[in-house]
N, C-alpha and C positions, 0 to 999 in steps of 0.2 A: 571861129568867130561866131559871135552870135547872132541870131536871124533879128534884122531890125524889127519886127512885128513881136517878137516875142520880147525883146527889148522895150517897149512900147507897152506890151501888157504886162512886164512886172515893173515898169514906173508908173503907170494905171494903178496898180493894187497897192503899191508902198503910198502911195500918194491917200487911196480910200483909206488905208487904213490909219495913217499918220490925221488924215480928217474923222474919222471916228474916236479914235484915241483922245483928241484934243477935246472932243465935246464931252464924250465919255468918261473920262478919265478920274472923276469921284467916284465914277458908280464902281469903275475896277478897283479901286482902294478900300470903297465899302466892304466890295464883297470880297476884298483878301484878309481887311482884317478883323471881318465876322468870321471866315475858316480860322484864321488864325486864335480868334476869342473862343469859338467852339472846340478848337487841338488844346488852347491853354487851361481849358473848362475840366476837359476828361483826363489829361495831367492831373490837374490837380486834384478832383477826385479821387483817383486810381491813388495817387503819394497818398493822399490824406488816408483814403483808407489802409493802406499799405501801413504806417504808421501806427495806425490804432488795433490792428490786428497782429503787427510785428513784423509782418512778412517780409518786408520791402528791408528790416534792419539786417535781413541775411546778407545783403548784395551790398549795402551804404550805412554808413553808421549815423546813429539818432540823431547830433548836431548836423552834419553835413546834409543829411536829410531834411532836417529841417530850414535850412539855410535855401535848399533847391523849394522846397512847397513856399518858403516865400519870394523868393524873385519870380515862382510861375505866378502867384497871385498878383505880382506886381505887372509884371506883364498880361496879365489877365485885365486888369486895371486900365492899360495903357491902350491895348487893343480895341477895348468898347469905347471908348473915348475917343480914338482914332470910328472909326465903324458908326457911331453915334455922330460924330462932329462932322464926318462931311459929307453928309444929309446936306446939309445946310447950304451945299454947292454943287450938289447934282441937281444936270438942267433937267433933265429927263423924268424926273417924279420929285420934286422940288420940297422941302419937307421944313415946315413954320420951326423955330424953336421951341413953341408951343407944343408942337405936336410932334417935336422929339422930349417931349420932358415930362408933359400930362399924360396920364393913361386915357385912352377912352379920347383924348382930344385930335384921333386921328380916323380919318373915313378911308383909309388906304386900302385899293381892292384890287388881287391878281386872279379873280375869278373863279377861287380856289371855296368853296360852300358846303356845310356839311346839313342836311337837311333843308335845302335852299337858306341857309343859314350865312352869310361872305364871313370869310374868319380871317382877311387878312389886317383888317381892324385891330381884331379881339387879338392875332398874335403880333400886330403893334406894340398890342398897351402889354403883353405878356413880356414882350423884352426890354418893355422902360421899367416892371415892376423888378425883375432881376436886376436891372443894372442898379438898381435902387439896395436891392438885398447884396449885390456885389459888395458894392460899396459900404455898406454897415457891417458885412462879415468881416471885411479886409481891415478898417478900421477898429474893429473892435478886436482883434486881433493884434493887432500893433500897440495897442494900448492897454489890453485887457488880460490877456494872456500870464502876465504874471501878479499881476496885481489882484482880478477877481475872475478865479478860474471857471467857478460854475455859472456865473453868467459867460464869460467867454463860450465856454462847452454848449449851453442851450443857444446861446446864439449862433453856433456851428451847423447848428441843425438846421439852418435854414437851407444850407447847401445844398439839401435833397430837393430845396423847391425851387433853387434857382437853377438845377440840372432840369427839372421838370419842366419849367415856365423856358429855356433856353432851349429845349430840346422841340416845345411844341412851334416857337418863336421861328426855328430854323424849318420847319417841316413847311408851314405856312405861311412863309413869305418866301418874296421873290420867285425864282428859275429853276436854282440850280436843285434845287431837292422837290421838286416838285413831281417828278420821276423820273425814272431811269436810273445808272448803277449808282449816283451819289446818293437816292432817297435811301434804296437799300439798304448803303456802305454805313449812311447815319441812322438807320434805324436798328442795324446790329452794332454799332458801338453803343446806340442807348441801350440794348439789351443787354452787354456786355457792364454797361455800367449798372445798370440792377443787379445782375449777378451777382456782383462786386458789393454793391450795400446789402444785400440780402447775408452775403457772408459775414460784412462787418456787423449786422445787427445777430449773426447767430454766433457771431464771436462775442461780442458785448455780451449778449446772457450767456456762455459759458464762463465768461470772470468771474461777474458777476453771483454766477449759482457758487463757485469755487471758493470767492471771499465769504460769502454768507455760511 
């Protein structure tokens, strides 16, 4: 049998925590489906470059490849959306529609300054300009793709700026990367992902020099 005192101190803690959860409970969703936005992010990188370098047709074939690089952008899609939208209902740092939607229309500070400079503003408006390029990549994608290719392809390239603008987005804001093993973990998967464009761009001038 269990000792009523300690009976007592775990209905104490279920109780705190069942009242932290209830108040809390955007901010946990925010921040599950910004991890979640940032795994669908490097997904889709790593396919996409995979794809234009060939590698990836070793293991999965070109359609079915391509079928996965688009439900990850849809889901990409859906996660900042989710991540974005319940701003709107977290008590705890309470966030205008405004200033989830204008760059620059937010003063948000986690204390985080580079040259006494606050950057948690500047990596605000960093991730409403992504969510912005998200959205015009993905779209023009869906639409564009077979109809006009080489705008399609230039507009792909923004991809590099919304891994860039996403990757600084995640460093300087909030908690969880702020240090410790997750800043790390995300600062060698950005490196991981440069690796990765660095091959696909010395892959593209090897065709390239080939066809000419």
């Amino acid at each position: 049998m269990m000792h009523p005192d300690l009976t007592m101190i775990g209905a104490s803690t279920v109780k705190v925590i069942a009242q932290r959860v209830s108040v809390s409970w955007p901010w946990y969703v925010i921040r599950a489906a910004g991890f979640v936005a940032a795994a669908l992010l490097i997904l889709l990188a790593i396919s996409g470059i995979g794809q234009v370098t060939g590698l990836i047709y070793r293991f999965i074939e070109p359609i079915k490849m391509w079928a996965i690089h688009k439900a990850i952008a849809i889901g990409l899609v859906i996660s900042i959306a989710v991540h974005v939208g319940f701003l709107l209902f977290d008590h705890y740092l309470p966030f205008s529609l405004t200033q989830i939607l204008v760059p620059f229309a937010s003063h948000y500070s986690n204390g985080t300054k580079l040259l006494g400079i606050p950057l948690g503003g500047i990596a605000v408006t960093m991730g409403i300009l992504a969510m912005y390029l998200v959205i015009i990549i993905v779209l023009s994608s869906l639409g564009w793709i077979d109809t006009k290719k080489k705008a399609w392809r230039k507009t792909h390239y923004l991809s590099y700026v919304v891994f860039f603008l996403v990757f600084l987005h995640a460093l300087y804001t909030g908690s969880d990367l702020k240090y410790g093993l997750f800043r790390f973990g995300w600062i060698f998967l950005g490196l991981a992902v440069l690796v990765a464009i660095l091959i696909r761009r010395r892959r593209s001038g090897t065709v390239k020099k080939d066809l000419s």
